[in-house]
C-alpha positions in Angstrom: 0.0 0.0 0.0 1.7 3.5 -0.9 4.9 2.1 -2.1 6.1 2.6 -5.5 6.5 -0.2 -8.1 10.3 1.0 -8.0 10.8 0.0 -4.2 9.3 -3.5 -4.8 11.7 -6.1 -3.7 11.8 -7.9 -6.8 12.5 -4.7 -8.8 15.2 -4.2 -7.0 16.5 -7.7 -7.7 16.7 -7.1 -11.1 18.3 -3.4 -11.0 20.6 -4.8 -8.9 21.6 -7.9 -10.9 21.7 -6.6 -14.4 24.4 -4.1 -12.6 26.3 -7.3 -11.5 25.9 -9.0 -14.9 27.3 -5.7 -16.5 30.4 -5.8 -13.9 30.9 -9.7 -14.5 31.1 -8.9 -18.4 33.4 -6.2 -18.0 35.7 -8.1 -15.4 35.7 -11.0 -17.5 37.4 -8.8 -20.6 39.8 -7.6 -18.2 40.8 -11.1 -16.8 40.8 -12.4 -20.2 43.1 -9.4 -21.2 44.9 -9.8 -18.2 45.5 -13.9 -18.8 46.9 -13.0 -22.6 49.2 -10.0 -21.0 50.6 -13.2 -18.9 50.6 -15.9 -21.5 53.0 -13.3 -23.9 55.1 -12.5 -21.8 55.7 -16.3 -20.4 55.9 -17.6 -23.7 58.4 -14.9 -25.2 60.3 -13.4 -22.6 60.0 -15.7 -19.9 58.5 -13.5 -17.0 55.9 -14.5 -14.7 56.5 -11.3 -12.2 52.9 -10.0 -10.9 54.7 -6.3 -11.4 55.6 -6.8 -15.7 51.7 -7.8 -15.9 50.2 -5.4 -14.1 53.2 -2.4 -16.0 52.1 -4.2 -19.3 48.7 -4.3 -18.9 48.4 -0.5 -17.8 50.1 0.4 -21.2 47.9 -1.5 -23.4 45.2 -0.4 -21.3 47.0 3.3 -22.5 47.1 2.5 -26.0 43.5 0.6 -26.2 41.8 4.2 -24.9 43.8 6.0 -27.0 42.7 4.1 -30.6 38.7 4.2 -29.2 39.1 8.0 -28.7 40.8 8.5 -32.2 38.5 6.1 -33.5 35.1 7.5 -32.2 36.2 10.8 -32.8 36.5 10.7 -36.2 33.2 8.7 -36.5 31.9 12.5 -34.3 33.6 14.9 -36.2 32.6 13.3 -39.4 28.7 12.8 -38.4 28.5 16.8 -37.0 30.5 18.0 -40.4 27.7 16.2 -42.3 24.8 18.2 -40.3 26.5 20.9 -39.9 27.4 20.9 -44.0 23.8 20.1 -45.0 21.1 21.1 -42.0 23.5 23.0 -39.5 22.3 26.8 -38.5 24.7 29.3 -37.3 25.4 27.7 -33.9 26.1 24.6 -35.1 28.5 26.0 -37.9 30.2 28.3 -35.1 30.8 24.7 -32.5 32.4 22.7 -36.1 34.5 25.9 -36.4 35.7 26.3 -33.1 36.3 22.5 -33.2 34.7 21.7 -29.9 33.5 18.7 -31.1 36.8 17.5 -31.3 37.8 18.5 -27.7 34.8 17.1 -26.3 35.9 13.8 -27.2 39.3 14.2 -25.5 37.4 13.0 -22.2 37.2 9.5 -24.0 40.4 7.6 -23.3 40.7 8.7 -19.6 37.2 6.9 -19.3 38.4 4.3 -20.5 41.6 4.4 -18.7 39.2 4.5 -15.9 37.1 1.8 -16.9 39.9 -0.6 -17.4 42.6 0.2 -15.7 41.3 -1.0 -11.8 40.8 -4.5 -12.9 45.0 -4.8 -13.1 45.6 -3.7 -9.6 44.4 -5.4 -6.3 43.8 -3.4 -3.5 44.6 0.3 -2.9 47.2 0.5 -4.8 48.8 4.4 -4.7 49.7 4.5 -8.4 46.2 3.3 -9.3 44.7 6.1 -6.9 47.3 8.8 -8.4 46.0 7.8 -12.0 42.4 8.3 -11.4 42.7 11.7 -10.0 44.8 12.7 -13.0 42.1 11.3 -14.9 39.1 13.1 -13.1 40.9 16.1 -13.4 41.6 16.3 -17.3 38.0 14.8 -17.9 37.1 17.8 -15.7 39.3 20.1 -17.6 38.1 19.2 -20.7 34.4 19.7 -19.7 35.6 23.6 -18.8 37.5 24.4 -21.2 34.8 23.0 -23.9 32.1 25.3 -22.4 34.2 28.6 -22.1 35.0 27.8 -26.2 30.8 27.8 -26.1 30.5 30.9 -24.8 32.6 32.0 -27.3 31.1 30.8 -29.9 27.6 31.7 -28.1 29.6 35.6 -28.1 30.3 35.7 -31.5 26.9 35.1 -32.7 25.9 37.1 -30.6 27.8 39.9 -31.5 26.8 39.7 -35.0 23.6 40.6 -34.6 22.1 44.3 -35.4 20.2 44.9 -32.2 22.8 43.5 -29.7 26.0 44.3 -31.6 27.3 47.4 -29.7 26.4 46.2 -26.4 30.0 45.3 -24.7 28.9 42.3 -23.2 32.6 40.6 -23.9 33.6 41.8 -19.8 30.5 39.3 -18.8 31.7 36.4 -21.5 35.4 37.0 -20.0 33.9 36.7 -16.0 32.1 33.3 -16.8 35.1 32.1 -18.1 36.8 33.4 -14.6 34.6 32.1 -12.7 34.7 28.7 -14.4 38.6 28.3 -14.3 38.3 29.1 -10.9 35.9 26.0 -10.0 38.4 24.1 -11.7 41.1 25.0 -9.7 39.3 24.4 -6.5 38.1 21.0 -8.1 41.5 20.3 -9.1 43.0 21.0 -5.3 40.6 19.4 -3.9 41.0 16.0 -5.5 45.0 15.9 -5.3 44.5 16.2 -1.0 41.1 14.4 -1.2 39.3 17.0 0.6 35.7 18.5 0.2 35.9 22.3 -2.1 33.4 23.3 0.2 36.5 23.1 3.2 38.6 24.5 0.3 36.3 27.6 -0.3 35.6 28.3 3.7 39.6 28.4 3.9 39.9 30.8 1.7 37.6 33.2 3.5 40.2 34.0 6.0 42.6 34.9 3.4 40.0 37.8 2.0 41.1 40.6 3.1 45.0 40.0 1.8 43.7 38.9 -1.6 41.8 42.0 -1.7 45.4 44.0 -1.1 47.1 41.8 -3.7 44.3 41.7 -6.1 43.2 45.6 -5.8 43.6 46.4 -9.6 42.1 43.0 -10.7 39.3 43.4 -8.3 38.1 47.1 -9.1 38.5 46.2 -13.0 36.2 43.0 -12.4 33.7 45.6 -10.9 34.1 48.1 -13.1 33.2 46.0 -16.2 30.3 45.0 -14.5 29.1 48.1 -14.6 30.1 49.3 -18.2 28.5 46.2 -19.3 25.0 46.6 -17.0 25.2 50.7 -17.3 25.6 50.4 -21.0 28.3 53.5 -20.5 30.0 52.8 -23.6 30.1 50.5 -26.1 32.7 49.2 -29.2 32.3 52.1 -31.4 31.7 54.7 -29.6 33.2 58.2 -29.7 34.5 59.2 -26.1 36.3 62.0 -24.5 38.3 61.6 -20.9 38.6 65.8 -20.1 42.1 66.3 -19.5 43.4 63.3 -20.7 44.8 61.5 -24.1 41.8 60.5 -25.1 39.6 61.6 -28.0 38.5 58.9 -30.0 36.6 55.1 -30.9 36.2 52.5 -28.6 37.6 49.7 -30.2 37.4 46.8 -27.7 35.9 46.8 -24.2 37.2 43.8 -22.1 36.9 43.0 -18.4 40.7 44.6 -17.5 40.7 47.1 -20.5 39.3 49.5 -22.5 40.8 50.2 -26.1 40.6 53.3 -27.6 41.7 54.4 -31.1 42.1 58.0 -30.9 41.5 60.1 -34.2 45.3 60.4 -34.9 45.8 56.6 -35.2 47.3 56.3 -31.6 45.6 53.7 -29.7 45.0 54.4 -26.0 44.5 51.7 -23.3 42.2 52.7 -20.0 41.5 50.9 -17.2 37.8 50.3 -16.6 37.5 51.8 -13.3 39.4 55.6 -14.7 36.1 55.8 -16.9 33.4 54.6 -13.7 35.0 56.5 -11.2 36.0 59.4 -13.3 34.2 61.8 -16.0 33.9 60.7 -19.5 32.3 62.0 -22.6 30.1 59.4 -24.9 28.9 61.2 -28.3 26.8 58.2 -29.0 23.9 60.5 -28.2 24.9 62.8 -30.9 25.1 60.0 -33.5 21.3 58.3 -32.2 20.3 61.8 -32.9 21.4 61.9 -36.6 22.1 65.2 -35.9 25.4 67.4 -35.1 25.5 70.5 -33.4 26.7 73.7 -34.9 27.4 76.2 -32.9 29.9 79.4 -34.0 29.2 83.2 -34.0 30.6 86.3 -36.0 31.1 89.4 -33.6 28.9 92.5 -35.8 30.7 95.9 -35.5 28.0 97.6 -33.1 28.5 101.1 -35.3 27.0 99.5 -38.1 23.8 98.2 -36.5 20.9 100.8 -37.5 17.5 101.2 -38.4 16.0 100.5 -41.7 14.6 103.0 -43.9 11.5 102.0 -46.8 14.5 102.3 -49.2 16.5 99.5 -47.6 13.7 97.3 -47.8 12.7 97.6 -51.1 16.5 97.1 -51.5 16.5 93.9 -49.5 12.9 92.7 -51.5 15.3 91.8 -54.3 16.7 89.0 -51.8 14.4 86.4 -52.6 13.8 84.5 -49.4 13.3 87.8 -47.7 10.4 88.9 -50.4 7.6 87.3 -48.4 8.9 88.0 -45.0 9.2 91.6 -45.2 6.1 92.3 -47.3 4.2 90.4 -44.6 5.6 92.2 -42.0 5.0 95.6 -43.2 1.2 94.2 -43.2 1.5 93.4 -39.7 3.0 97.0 -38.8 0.4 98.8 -40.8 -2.1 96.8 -39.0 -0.6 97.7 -35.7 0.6 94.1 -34.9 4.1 93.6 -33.6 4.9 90.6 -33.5 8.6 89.6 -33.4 8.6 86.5 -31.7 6.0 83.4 -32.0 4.6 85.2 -35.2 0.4 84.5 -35.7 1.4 83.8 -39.5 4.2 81.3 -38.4 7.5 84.3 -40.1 10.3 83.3 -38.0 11.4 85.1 -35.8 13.2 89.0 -36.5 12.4 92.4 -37.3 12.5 95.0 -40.1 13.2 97.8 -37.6 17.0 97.2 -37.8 19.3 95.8 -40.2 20.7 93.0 -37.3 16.9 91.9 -37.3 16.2 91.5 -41.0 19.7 89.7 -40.9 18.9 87.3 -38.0 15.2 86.6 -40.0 17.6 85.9 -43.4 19.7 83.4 -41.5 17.2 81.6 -40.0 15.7 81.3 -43.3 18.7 80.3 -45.1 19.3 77.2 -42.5 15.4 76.3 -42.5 16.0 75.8 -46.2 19.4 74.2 -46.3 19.4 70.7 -47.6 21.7 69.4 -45.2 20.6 71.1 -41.9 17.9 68.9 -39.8 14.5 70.4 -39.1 13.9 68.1 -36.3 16.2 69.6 -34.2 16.8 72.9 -32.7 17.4 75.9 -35.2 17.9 79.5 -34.0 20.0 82.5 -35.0 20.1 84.9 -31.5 22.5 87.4 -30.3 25.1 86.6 -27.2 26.4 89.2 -24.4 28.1 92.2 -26.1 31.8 92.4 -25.6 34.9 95.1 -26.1 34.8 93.8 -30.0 31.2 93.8 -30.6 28.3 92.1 -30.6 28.7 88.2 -31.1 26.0 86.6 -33.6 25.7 83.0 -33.4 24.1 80.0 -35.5 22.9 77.3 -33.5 21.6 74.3 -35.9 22.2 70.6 -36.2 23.3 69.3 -39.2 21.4 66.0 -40.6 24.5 64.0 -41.4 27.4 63.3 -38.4 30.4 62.3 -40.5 33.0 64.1 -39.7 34.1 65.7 -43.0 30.7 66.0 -44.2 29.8 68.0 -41.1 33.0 70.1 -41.8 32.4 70.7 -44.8 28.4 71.9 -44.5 29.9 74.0 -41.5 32.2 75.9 -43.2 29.9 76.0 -46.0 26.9 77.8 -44.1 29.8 80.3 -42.6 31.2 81.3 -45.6 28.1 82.0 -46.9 27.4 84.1 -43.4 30.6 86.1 -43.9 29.8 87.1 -47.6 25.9 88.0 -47.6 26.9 90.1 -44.4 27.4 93.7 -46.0 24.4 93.3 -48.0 22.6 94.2 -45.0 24.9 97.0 -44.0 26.9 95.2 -40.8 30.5 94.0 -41.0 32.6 91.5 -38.7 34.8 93.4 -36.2 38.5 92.0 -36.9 41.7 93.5 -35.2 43.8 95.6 -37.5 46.7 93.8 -38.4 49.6 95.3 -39.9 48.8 96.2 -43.3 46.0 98.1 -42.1 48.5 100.3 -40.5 50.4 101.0 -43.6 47.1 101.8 -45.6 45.9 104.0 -43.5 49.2 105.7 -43.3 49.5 105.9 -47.5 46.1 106.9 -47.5 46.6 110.1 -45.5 49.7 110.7 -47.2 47.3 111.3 -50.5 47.4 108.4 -52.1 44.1 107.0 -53.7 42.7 103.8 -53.0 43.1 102.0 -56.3 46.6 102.1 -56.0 46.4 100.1 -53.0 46.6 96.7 -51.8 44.2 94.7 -49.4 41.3 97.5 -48.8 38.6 95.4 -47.2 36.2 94.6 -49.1 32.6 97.4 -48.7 35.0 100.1 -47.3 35.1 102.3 -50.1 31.1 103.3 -51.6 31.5 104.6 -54.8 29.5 107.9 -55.4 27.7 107.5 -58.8 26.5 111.3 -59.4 30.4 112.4 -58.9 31.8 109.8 -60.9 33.0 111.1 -64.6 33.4 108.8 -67.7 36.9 108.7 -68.3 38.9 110.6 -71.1 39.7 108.8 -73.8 43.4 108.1 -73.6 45.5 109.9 -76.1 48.0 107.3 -77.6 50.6 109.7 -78.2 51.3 109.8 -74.5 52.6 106.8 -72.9 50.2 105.9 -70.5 51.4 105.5 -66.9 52.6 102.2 -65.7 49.7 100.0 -63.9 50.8 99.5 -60.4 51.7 96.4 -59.2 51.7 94.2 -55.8 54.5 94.5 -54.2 56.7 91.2 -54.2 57.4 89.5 -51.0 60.8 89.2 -50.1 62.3 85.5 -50.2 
């Protein structure tokens, strides 16, 4: 009543018999081996000595495990390489590649050894005991080493795909591994004094607090890549800056003791993983997610050039056509009595037409709402900064839509150059400090000379006069004309 068919008596009979039968076939091989070893070497070298059976035996029991592990090897290898060839996916591919297969069935001739081998010694014989513990521990070793080559195999796969392939999860790969050597060690110890690990591991506990002085740097790395790994702080790939350091550059490998980085001169920089937890570190991958990149420069306007602007101006500036609409508009709003500069009711961006800065800042926001390459998903503005000795700064403050570098220089520069040369249409110029030839133009200039027969007069500071300007004469050939001056020829 209540007991389980496996528990009855007779059941157990069985069990325990077919497990004797199995024993009785397997010593019976051995004695028959064992009775051959002795009958060869009676009959050829003469020797009856327990010792030369047991030495003899033990080294065809060597060579036996040895040809059943090549032999069913090759029977593995070739069975996987047909799946693998025909009905393998990428996992299966990645473990014939990495040949772990093959190193699987390394654990096959010390089973053997370890099947076969007790049947020649009687007793507790030390060299027998010695044997099987070397045995344990490289089937052991084996087993670990076969699953860390999993996990990387299980990594690389995993790296290859789109969704998970920045995430630097090689630090978590590399403290598996760790952690798996490490059982094997204690494992390892364990067997050679024949103690429990559990005895091994409590002993170690008392030696904590000197491995943690020893192992400092290994220990705060360990940590460290934890965190990079779980924070998702950076990743391969990424473009980081460490503020007053050497680094300005791509990740390139992120590991559980280091941190590669290939700076944007080709240098490659190698960081501990705690310097970039415990310290301050800039990660642009926001900048690149965005698919936008900031630009962010000014022009300082010469404040005695900022004035109002006269119905003349205007019409002058209608002939700009982006500006058509906006000032036409506007003067509609003024004669309505509606001022509105900022947050317009007809959506104009925001400027004025009472000042020449104000139609300008309306023109360049404009201009950058219409560029191709700058991004109307992200911030836009044109606005003025804190006046200084020199002037008052103007700045841009758009994204561009692409990130590469050289494109992003290159539609930079192109929106500034474009700044610097509409500029004196609208009556305002850059303030620049006067360098040297300004000196010496100014100086020739007082001393009578006339400005054509200068060098380097920036450009909108002379205004020709139309009513006061006289058609030429007509020059008479019979008087050499004067010589046209020239630049003057640096020295060498």
């Amino acid at each position: 009543m209540g007991v389980s068919k496996w528990c009855e008596p007779n059941e157990v009979e069985r069990r325990f018999n077919r497990k004797m039968e199995s024993m009785n076939k397997a010593y019976e091989i051995a004695d028959r081996l064992m009775e051959w070893v002795s009958d060869l070497l009676r009959q050829v070298l003469g020797i009856t000595s327990p010792v030369w059976n047991q030495i003899v035996y033990g080294f065809l029991v060597f060579v036996i495990a040895i040809v059943v592990g090549r032999v069913l090897r090759a029977i593995v290898i070739y069975v996987i390489q047909r799946i693998a060839r025909h009905r393998g996916g990428n996992l299966l591919k990645g473990l014939v590649e990495a040949h772990i297969f093959t190193r699987m069935t390394h654990i096959i001739p010390p089973l053997v050894i370890l099947a076969l081998l007790p049947f020649a010694f009687h007793g507790t014989s030390g060299l027998l005991r010695l044997i099987e513990k070397l045995c344990w521990i490289y089937v052991l070793g084996v087993l670990v080493f076969s699953i860390n080559t999993q996990l990387s195999v299980f990594w690389k796969i995993y790296s290859r795909q789109t969704a998970l392939r920045d995430r630097p999860m090689k630090g978590m790969i590399q403290i598996i591994k760790g952690l798996l050597a490490g059982f094997w060690v204690i494992v390892t110890v364990s067997i050679l004094i024949e103690r429990s690990p559990m005895a091994l591991i409590t002993g170690l506990g008392a030696f904590a607090a000197v491995l943690m002085l020893v192992f400092k740097d290994s220990i705060l790395g360990f940590v460290a890549g934890v965190q990079l790994s779980e924070n998702d702080i950076i990743r391969n790939g990424d473009w980081i800056v460490v503020p007053g350091g050497s680094v300005n550059g791509i990740v390139i490998d992120v590991s559980l003791d280091t941190v590669k980085v290939q700076n944007f001169d080709n240098t490659i920089v190698t960081l501990p993983p705690y310097s970039l937890v415990s310290g301050e570190v800039q990660n642009w991958r926001g900048m690149t997610d965005s698919g936008g990149r900031r630009i962010m420069r000014s022009f300082t306007i010469d404040l005695s050039t900022v004035k109002f602007c006269t119905p003349e101006f205007l019409e002058k500036m209608k002939e700009i056509t982006i500006l058509r609409d906006f000032i036409e508009k506007k003067e509609a709003q003024q004669q309505k009595g509606i001022v509105e500069n900022t947050q317009n009711g007809e959506g104009l961006v925001n400027g004025t037409i009472e000042t020449n800065l104000g139609l300008f800042r309306a023109y360049m926001t404009l201009y950058l709402q219409q560029h191709k390459f700058v991004s109307d998903r992200l911030i836009l503005m044109v606005r003025t900064l804190d006046p200084t000795d020199n002037g008052l700064p103007l700045q841009l403050y758009c994204f561009s839509n692409n990130t590469d570098w050289v494109c992003y220089e290159s539609i930079q520069s192109e929106i500034f150059e474009h700044y610097a040369a509409i500029m004196p249409q609208f009556g305002l110029y850059p303030f620049q400090n006067p360098s040297s030839r300004d000196y010496i133009n100014a100086a020739l200039l007082t001393a009578g000379h006339k400005p054509d027969e200068l060098w380097g007069i920036p450009f909108g500071t002379m205004k020709p006069n139309p009513a006061t300007v006289e058609e030429p004469a007509k020059p008479d050939r019979s008087v050499t004309s004067p010589p046209t001056p020239q630049p003057p020829i640096p020295p060498k």
